[in-house]
C-alpha positions in Angstrom: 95.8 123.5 68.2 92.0 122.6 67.8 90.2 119.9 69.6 90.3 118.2 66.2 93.7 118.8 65.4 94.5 117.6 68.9 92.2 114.5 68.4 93.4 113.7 65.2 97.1 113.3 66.7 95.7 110.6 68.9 94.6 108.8 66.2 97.7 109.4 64.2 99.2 108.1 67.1 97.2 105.1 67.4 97.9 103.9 63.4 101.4 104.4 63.5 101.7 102.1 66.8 99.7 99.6 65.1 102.6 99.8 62.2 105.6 99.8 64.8 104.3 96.7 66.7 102.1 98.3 69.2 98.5 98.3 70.3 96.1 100.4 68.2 95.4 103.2 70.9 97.2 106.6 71.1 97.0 109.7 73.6 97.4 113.2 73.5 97.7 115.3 76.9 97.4 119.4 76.1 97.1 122.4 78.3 96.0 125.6 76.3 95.4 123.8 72.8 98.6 122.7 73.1 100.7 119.4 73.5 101.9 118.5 76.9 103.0 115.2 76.4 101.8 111.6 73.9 101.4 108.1 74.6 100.9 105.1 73.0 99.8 101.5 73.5 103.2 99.5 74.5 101.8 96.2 76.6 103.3 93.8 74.4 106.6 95.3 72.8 107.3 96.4 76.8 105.5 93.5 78.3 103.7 95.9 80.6 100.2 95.4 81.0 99.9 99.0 82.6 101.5 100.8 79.5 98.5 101.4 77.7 98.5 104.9 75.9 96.8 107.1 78.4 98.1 106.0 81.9 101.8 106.6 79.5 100.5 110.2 78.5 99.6 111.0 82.0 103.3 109.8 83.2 104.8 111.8 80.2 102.6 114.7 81.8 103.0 114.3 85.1 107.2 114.2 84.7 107.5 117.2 82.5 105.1 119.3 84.3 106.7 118.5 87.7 103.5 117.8 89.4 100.5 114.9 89.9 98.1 117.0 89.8 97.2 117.7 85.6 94.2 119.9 86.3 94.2 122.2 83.4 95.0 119.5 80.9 92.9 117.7 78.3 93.0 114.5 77.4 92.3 113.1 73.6 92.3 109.5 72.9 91.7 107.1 70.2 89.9 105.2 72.3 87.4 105.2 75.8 89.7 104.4 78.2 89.8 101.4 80.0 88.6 100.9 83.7 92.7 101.3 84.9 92.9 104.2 82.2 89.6 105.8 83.4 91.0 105.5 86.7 94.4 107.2 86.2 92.6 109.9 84.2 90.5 110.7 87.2 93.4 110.8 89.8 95.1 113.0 87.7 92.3 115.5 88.2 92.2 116.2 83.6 89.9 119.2 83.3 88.0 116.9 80.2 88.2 113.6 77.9 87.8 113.4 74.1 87.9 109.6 72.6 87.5 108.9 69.1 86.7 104.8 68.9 84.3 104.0 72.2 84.3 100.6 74.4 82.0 98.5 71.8 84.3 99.4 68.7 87.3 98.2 71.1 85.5 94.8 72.2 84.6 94.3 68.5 88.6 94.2 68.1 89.1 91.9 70.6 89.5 94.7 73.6 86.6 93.9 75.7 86.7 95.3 78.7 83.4 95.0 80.1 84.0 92.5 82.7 86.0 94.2 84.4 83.9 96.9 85.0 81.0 94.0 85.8 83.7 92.6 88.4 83.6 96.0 90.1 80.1 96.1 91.2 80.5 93.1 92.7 81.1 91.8 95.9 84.9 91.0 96.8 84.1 87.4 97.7 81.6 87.4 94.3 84.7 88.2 91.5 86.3 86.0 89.7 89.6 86.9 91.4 90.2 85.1 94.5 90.8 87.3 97.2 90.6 87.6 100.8 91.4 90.1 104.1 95.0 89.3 105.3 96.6 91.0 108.5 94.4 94.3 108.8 95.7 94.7 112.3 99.5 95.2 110.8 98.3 96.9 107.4 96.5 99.7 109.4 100.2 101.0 110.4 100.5 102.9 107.3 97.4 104.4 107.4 97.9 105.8 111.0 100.9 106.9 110.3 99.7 109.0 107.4 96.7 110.4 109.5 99.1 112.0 111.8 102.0 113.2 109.5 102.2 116.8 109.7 103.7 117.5 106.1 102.3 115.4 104.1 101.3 116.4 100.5 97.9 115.0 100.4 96.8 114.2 96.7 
């Protein structure tokens, strides 16, 4: 399939959630021009803030494929991902992005995002989230355990 045909499938995608009670963002995920795996926008029917159409393509991928790592893959969707979706799409190591709609068309809609991405160049102590340091001392366990596994599957 072409880029467009790949694209358009997204959007397809996108409008039929919108129809079936869904938010109005779609994803493809394709290796080779063609389809690896779709998502689709399912916060509310799944009351799942997470289950936004990307991060749901890259789990489709991720499951089928057998593996984390999705280099090789594209991904096309309706809409530029979110912070979280950017996010997944870069720990998932995809090759490239396509979006159709971008962040302003998505904020225009109600789907403003921008704060969040305001929030991240701030200070911890600065953000609107309360947060603070609690028991580093005990947390570092994990991490020193990790530093001296021998067969671990780094990622």
């Amino acid at each position: 399939m072409t880029k467009e045909e790949l694209m358009r499938k997204a959007i397809e995608l996108s409008v039929k959630n919108v129809a079936e009670g869904g938010g109005p963002f779609g994803a493809v995920i394709a290796k080779d021009g063609e389809i690896v795996a779709t998502g689709v926008n399912r916060v509310t029917p799944d009351c799942d803030p997470t289950a936004h159409a990307e991060v749901s393509a890259i789990r489709a991928a991720a499951k089928k494929l057998g593996t984390f790592d999705l280099s090789g893959c594209e991904i096309y969707t309706s809409c530029e991902p979110c912070p979280m979706c950017l996010g997944a799409i870069y720990w998932a190591h995809l090759d490239r992005m396509y979006y159709g709609n971008n962040k302003h068309d998505a904020a225009a809609i109600g789907f403003d995002d921008a704060f969040i991405y305001e929030e991240l160049d701030l200070k911890p102590a600065e953000r609107r989230l309360p947060s603070e340091v609690l028991l580093p001392e005990e947390a570092i366990r994990a991490f020193q355990d990790w530093t001296e596994k021998t067969d671990k599957v780094e990622y």
